[in-house]
C-alpha positions as CSV (number, residue, x, y, z in Angstrom):
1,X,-127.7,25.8,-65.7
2,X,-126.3,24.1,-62.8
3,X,-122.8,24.2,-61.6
4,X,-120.7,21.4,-63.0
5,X,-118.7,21.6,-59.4
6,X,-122.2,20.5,-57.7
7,X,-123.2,17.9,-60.1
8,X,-119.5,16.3,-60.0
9,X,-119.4,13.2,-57.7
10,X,-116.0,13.4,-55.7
11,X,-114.8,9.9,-55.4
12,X,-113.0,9.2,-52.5
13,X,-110.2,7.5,-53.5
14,X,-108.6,6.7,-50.6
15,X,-110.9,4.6,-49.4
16,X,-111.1,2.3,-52.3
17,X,-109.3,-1.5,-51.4
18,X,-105.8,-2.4,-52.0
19,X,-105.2,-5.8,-53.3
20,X,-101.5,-5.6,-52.7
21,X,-101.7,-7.1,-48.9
22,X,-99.4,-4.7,-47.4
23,X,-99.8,-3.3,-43.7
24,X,-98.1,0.4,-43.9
25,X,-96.1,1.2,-40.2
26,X,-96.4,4.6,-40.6
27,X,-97.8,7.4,-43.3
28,X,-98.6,10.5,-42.7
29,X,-97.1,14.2,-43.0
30,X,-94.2,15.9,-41.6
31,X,-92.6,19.3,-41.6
32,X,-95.3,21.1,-40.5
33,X,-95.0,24.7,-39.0
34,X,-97.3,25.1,-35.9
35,X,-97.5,26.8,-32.6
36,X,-97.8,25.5,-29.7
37,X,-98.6,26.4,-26.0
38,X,-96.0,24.8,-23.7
39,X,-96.3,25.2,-19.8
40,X,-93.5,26.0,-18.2
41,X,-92.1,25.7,-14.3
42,X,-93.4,28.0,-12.2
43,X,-93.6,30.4,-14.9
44,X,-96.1,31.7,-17.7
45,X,-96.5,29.2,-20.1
46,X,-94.3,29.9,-23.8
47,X,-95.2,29.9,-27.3
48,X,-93.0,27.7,-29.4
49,X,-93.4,27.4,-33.0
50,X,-93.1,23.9,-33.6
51,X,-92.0,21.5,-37.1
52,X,-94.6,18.8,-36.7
53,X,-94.8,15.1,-37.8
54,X,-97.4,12.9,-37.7
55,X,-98.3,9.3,-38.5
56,X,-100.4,6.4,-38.0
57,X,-100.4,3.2,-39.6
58,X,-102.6,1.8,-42.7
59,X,-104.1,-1.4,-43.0
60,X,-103.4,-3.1,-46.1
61,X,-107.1,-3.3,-47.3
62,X,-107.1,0.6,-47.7
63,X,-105.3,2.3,-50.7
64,X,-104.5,5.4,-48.7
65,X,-104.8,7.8,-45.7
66,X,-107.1,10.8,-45.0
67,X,-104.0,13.6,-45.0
68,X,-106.3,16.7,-44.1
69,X,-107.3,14.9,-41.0
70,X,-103.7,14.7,-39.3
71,X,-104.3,18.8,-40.2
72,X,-107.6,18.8,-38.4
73,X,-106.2,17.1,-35.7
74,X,-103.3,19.6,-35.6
75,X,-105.2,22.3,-35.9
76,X,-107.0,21.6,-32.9
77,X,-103.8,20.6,-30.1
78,X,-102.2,23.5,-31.5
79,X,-104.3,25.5,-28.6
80,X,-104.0,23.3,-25.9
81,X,-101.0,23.4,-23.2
82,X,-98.7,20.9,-23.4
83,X,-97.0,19.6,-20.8
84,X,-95.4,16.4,-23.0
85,X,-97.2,13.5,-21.9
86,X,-100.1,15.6,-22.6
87,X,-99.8,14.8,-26.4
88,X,-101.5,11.1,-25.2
89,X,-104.6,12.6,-25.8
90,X,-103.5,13.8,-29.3
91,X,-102.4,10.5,-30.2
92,X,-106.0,9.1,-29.2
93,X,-107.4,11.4,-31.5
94,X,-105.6,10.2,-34.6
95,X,-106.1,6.1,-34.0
96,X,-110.6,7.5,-33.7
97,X,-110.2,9.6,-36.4
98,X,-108.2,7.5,-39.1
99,X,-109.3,4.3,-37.6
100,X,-105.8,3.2,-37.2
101,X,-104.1,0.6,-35.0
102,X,-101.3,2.7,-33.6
103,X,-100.2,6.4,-34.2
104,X,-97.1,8.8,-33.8
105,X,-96.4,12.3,-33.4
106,X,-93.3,14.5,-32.8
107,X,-92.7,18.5,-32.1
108,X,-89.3,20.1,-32.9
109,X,-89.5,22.9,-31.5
110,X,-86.7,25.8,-29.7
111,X,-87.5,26.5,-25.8
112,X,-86.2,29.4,-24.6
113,X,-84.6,29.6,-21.2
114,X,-83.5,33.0,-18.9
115,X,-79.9,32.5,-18.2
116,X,-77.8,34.8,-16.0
117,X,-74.5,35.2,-16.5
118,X,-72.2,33.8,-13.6
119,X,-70.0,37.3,-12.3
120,X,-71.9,40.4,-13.7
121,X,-75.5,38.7,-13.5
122,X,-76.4,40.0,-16.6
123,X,-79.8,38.0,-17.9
124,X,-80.7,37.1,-21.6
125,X,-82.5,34.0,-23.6
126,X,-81.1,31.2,-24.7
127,X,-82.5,28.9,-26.9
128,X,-82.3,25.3,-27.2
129,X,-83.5,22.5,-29.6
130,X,-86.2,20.2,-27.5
131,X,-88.8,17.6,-28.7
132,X,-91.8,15.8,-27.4
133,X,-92.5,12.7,-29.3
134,X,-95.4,10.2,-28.3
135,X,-96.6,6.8,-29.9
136,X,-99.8,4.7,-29.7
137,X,-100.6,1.1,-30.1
138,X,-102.9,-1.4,-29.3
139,X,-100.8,-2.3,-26.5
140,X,-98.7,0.4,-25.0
141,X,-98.0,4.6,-24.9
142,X,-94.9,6.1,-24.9
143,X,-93.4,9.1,-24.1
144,X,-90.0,10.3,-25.4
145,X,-88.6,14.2,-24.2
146,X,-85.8,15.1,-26.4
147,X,-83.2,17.7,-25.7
148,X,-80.0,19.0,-27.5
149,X,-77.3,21.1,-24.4
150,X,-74.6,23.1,-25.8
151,X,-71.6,23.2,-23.0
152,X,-68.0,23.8,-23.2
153,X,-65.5,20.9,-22.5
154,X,-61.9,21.0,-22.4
155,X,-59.4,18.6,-22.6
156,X,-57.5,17.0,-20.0
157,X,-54.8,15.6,-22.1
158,X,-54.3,18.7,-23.6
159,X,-54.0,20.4,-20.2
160,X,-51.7,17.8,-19.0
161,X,-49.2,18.3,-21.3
162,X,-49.7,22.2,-22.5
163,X,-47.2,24.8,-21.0
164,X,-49.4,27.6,-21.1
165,X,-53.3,26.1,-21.5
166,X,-55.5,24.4,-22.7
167,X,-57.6,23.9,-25.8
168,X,-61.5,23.8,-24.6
169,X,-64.6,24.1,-27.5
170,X,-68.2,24.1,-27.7
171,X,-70.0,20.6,-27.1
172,X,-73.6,19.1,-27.9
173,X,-75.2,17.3,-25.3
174,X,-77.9,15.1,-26.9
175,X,-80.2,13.6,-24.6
176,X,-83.5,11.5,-24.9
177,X,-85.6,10.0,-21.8
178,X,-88.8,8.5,-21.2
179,X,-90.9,8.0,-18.0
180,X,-94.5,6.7,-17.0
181,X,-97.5,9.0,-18.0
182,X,-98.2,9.6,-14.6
183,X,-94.9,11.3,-13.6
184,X,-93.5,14.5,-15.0
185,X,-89.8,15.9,-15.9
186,X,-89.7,19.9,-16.2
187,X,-87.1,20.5,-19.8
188,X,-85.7,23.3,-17.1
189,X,-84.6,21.0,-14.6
190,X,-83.3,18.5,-17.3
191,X,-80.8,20.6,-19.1
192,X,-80.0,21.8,-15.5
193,X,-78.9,18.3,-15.0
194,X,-77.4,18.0,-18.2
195,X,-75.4,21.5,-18.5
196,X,-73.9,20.0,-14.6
197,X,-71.8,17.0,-16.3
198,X,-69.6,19.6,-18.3
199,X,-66.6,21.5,-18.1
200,X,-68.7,24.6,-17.8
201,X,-71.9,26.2,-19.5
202,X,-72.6,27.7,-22.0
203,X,-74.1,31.2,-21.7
204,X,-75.7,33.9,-24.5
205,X,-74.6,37.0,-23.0
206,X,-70.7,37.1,-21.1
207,X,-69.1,39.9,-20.3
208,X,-65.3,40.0,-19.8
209,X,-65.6,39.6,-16.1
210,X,-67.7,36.3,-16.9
211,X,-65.7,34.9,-19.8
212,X,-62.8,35.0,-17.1
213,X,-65.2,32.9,-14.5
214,X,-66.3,30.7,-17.8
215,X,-62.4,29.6,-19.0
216,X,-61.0,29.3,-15.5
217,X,-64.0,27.6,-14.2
218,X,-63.7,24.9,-17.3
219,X,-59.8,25.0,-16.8
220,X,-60.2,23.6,-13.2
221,X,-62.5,21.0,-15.0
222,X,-61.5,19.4,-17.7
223,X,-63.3,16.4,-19.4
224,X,-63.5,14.0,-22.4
225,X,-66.4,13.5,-24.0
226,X,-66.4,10.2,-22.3
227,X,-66.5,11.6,-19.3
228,X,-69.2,14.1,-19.8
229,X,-71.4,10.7,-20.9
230,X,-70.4,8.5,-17.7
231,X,-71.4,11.8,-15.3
232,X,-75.0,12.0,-18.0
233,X,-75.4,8.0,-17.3
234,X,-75.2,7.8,-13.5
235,X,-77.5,10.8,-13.0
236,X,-80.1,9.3,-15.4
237,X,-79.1,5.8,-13.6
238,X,-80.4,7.4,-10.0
239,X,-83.6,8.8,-11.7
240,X,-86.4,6.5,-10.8
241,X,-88.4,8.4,-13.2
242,X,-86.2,7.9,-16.5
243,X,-86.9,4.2,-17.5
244,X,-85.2,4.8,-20.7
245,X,-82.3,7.1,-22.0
246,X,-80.4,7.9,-25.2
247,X,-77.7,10.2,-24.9
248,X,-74.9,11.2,-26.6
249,X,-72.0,14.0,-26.7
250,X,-69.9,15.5,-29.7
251,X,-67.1,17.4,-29.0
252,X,-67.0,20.2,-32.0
253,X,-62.7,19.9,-31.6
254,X,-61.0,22.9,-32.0
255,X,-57.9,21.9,-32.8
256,X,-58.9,18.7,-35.1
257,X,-60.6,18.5,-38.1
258,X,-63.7,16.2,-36.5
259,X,-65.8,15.8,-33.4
260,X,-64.8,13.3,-31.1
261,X,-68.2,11.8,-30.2
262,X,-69.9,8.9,-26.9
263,X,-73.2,7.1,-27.4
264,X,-75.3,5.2,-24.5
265,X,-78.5,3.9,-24.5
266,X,-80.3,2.3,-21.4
267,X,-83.6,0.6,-20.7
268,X,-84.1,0.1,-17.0
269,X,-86.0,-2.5,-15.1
């Protein structure tokens, strides 16, 4: 008696025609786990585990996309090495294989950075929140490198008018940029550039001779969140790789009940 598995006819539904006449931007999945190789300057390249999403578009004459093939697709950049712009080539892979007109895909993922500590040189990892998002149409790539800084500001009114200090608190630096496929921004020198504009950074490991050089150091430079974004803009205004920016800075206030918060976005030339 033969199998009823092997004499069933899977219909692919999918494919059948949708009579609504409705283009879909974007469908896909998201919130996929995956690892990734990323290559790193002038060092070994890291293993990130990455929260995926990935899209194309539908064409209206199509009642649905082909999900396992954005995990095939997966599957297979998962053992590349990724330098950002690399993910081009991923992008190419879903327009082929789901016929589509244009296509999306981001990784979330946490990069890990050695940091020594400023006075007793102590070194340990510190993690921060990066991205590398790319889209695909019949006209243009893009490239977006995402970033999210923790620093330490403190406040120059606060210093201005306090007898005896200061009140400084953990900031988030959030920074997007894009640049041409054919040049190349290290995430190491970026957050370099980034952690620069504050008061002072932000380490993992202090010891008390450090977290002396840390509060003096942001005591002797105090900032608003304001200007922590001005200092952000005119680097990223002297870049001639960065034709675009987003970047923004929340102050986590220690003495208020909310985050005092600047926003800029630029497209140049």
């Amino acid at each position: 008696m033969k199998s009823k598995i092997r004499d069933l006819h899977l219909r692919d539904v999918q494919n059948l025609v949708d009579n609504r006449g409705i283009d879909i931007q974007k469908v896909g999945i998201k919130n996929v786990d995956v690892p990734l190789i990323i290559q790193r300057k002038g060092q070994e390249n890291q293993i990130v585990y990455a929260t995926a999403q990935i899209c194309a578009s539908l064409a209206m004459n199509y009642k649905g996309t082909h999900m396992s093939r954005f995990m095939e697709i997966l599957n297979e950049w998962r053992e590349k090495e990724l330098l950002g712009v690399d993910i081009k080539g991923c992008l190419e892979a879903i327009q082929k294989k789901l016929g589509a007109k244009a296509a999306q895909v981001k990784f979330s993922f946490k990069y890990f950075i050695e940091k020594e500590a400023p006075v007793s040189k102590q070194k340990s990892l510190m993690a921060y929140d990066c991205s590398f998002e790319g889209s695909l149409d019949e006209d243009s790539y893009k490239f977006f490198l995402g970033v999210k800084v923790p620093v330490t500001t403190l406040c120059p009114c606060s210093k201005e008018i306090s007898d005896y200090s200061a009140h400084n608190q953990r900031a988030l630096i959030k920074v997007v940029i894009s640049y041409e496929e054919n040049e190349h921004i290290w995430l190491e020198d970026l957050i370099s550039e980034i952690e620069e504009t504050a008061s002072c950074k932000v380490y993992p490991l202090l010891k008390r001779e450090d977290e002396k050089y840390v509060t003096e150091h942001a005591y002797d430079n105090p900032k608003f969140v304001e200007d922590v974004l001005r200092d952000i803009v005119i680097k990223f205004r002297k870049n001639p790789k960065i034709k675009f920016f987003e970047a923004e800075v929340e102050s986590l206030e220690s003495i208020h009940n909310h985050s005092a918060w600047a926003y800029q976005l630029e497209t140049k030339g």
